[in-house]
N, C-alpha and C positions, 0 to 999 in steps of 0.2 A: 149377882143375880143369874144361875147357870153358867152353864159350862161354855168356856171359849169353845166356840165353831171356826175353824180356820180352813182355808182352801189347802190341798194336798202339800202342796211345797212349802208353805208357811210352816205347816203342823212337821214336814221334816226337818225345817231350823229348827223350831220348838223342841222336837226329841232330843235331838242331836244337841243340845245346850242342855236337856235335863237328865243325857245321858253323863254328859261331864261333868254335872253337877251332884248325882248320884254317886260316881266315884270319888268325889271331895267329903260327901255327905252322910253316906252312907243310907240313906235313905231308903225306905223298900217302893218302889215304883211301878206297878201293875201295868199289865196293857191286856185293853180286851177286842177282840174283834167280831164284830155280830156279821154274820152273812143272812138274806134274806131272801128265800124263795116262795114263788108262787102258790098256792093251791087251786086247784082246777078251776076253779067256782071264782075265781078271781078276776074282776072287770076293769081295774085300774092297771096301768103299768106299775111292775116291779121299783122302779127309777122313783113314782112318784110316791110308793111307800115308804123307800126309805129316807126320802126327805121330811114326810111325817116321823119316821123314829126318830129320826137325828133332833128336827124339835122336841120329840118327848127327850132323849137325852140334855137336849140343852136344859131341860126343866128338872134334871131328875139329879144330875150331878153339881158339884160345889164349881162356883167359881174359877179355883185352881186348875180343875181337870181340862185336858184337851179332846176336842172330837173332829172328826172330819171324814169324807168319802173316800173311797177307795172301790174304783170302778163304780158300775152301775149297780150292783147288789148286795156293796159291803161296807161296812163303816170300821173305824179305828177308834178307839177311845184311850187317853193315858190320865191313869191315876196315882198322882203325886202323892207320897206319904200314905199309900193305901196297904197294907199286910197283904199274903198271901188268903189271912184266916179270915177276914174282913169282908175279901170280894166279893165272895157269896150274898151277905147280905145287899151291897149294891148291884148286883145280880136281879135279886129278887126285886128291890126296889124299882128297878128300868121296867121290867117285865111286868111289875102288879100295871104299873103306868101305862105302860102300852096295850092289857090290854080292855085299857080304856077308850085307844082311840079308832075311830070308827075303821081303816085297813085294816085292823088286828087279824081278825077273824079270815082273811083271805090270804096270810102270809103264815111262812113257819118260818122260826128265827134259831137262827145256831148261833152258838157263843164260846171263844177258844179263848183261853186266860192264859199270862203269863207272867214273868216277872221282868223288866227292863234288867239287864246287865250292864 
């Protein structure tokens, strides 16, 4: 039911075990990292939106995947078994999600993809 939400050092065991698991596995492993900035018009803290994105991720991703903060304006996400060609589509899926939720409109969200090695 979503996506594990783990605290920072948890979620660096978590890598680091699905990074040595990838090399056994072969697996293709994604990581995304959304950064989240203000826009002027913005009356809540930055802090307290991205703890609403991170709920929308926990709702928007499987089970499997990992998420967790990094600093006050950035989150981590790792998707196990996820293609390079694919991530787009969970891409879009976060994004339709989010911008459902009422901070939407007052944040701009960046998003840098990659592949675990």
């Amino acid at each position: 039911r979503g996506a594990f939400v783990l605290p920072f050092e948890r979620f660096q065991t978590a890598s680091q075990f699905l990074s040595r698991l990838n090399i056994n596995y072969q697996k293709e492993i994604c990581l995304l990292l959304f950064s989240i900035k203000e826009k002027e018009h913005a009356v809540i803290p930055v802090e307290d939106a991205l703890d609403e994105f991170i709920e929308v991720l926990g709702l928007s991703l499987r089970q499997s995947d990992l998420v967790t903060k990094n600093g006050k304006n950035q989150c981590l996400v790792i998707l196990p078994e996820t293609s390079s060609q694919n991530v787009g589509v969970v891409k879009e899926r976060i994004m339709k999600k989010w911008e459902e939720a009422d901070s939407s409109a007052m944040f701009d969200i960046k998003i840098e993809s990659g592949k675990m090695e």
